[in-house]
C-alpha positions as CSV (number, residue, x, y, z in Angstrom):
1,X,12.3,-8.3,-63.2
2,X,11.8,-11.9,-64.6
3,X,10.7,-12.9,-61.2
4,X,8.0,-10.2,-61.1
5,X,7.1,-11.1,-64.3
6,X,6.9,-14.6,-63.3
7,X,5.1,-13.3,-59.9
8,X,2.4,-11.5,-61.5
9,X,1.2,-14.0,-64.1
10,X,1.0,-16.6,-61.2
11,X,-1.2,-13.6,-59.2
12,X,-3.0,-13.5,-62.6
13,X,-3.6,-17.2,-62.2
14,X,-4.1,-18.3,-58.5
15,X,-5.3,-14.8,-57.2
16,X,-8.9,-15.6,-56.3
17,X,-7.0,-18.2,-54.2
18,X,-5.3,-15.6,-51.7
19,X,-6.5,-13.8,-48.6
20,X,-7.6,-10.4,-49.7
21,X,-4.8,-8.8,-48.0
22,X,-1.9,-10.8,-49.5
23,X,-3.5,-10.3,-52.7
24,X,-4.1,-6.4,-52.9
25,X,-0.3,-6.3,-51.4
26,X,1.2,-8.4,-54.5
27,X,-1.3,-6.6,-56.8
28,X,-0.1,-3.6,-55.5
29,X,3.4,-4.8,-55.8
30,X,3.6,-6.7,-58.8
31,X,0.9,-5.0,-61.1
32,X,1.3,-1.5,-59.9
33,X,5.1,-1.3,-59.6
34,X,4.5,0.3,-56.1
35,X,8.1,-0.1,-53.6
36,X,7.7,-1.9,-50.1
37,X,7.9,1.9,-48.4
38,X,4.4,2.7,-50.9
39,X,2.5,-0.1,-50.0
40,X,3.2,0.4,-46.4
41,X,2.6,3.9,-46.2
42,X,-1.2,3.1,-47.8
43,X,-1.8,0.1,-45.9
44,X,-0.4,2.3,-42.3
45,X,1.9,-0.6,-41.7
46,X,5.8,-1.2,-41.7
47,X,7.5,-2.1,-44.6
48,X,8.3,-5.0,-42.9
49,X,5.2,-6.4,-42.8
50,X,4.4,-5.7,-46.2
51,X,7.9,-7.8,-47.1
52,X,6.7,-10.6,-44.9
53,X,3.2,-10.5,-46.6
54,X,5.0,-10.9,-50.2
55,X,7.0,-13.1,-48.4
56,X,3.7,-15.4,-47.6
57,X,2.1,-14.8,-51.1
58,X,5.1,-15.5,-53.2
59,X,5.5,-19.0,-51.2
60,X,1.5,-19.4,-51.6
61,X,2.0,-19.0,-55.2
62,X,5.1,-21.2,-55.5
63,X,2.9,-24.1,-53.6
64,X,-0.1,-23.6,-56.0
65,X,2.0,-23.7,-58.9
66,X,4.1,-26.9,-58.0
67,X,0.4,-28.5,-57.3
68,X,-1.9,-27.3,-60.2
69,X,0.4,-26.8,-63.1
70,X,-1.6,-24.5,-64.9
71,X,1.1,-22.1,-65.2
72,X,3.6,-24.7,-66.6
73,X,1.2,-26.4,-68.7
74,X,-0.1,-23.1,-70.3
75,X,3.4,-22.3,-71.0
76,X,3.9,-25.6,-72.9
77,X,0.9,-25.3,-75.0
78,X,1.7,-22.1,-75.8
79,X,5.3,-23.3,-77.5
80,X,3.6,-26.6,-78.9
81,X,1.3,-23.8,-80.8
82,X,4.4,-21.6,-81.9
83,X,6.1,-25.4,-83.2
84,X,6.3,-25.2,-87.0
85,X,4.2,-28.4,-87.5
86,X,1.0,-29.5,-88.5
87,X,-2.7,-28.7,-86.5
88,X,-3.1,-32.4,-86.1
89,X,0.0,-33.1,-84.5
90,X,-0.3,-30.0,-82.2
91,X,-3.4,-31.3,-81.1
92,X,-2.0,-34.6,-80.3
93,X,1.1,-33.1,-78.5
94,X,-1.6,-30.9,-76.5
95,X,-4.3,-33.9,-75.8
96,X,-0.7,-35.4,-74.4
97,X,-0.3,-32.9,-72.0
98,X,-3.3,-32.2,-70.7
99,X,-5.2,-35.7,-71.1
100,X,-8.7,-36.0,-73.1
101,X,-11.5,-33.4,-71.6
C-alpha cells in the first residue's frame, strides 16, 4: 500500500512525462485501484503486459525522481512547515533547500 501511495503521488508529479499508455495503465492502477486482470481485460491485452508496462513506469518514475527531486524536496518543505519554529527561520531552512528563485 505505501508503495502505491508512493507510486501515485510520483504519477501525480511526473505524469505529463509518460507515454500515454504507461500513463493511463498506472492511472488505472494506482488511482483507480483496478487489478492487473482489469486493466487487461479493458486494454484487450495480457496481464502480463500490463505488469511489464507498470513495470516500465514505475522504473520511469524511480529515474525522474532520483533526477528532479521534486518529490523529495516537497516532502521536506512540507515537515520544515509542520517544525514548531518561527516563519523566518522556516523560510531560511526552505530558501536552503531549494536555493533563491
Amino acid at each position: 500500500v505505501m508503495d502505491g501511495v508512493y507510486y501515485s503521488e510520483l504519477l501525480q508529479i511526473y505524469g505529463g512525462l509518460l507515454t500515454e499508455k504507461h500513463k493511463s495503465v498506472a492511472e488505472a492502477y494506482y488511482s483507480l485501484d483496478l487489478s492487473l486482470a482489469e486493466i487487461a481485460e479493458e486494454n484487450g491485452v495480457s496481464r502480463q503486459s500490463v505488469s511489464d508496462a507498470l513495470a516500465a513506469t514505475r522504473k520511469k518514475l524511480d529515474f525522474y525522481e532520483e533526477n528532479l527531486k521534486i518529490y523529495s524536496t516537497k516532502r521536506e518543505i512540507n515537515a520544515i512547515i509542520d517544525e514548531n519554529t518561527l516563519k523566518e527561520t522556516k523560510l531560511e531552512k526552505i530558501k536552503n533547500l531549494v536555493g533563491e528563485v
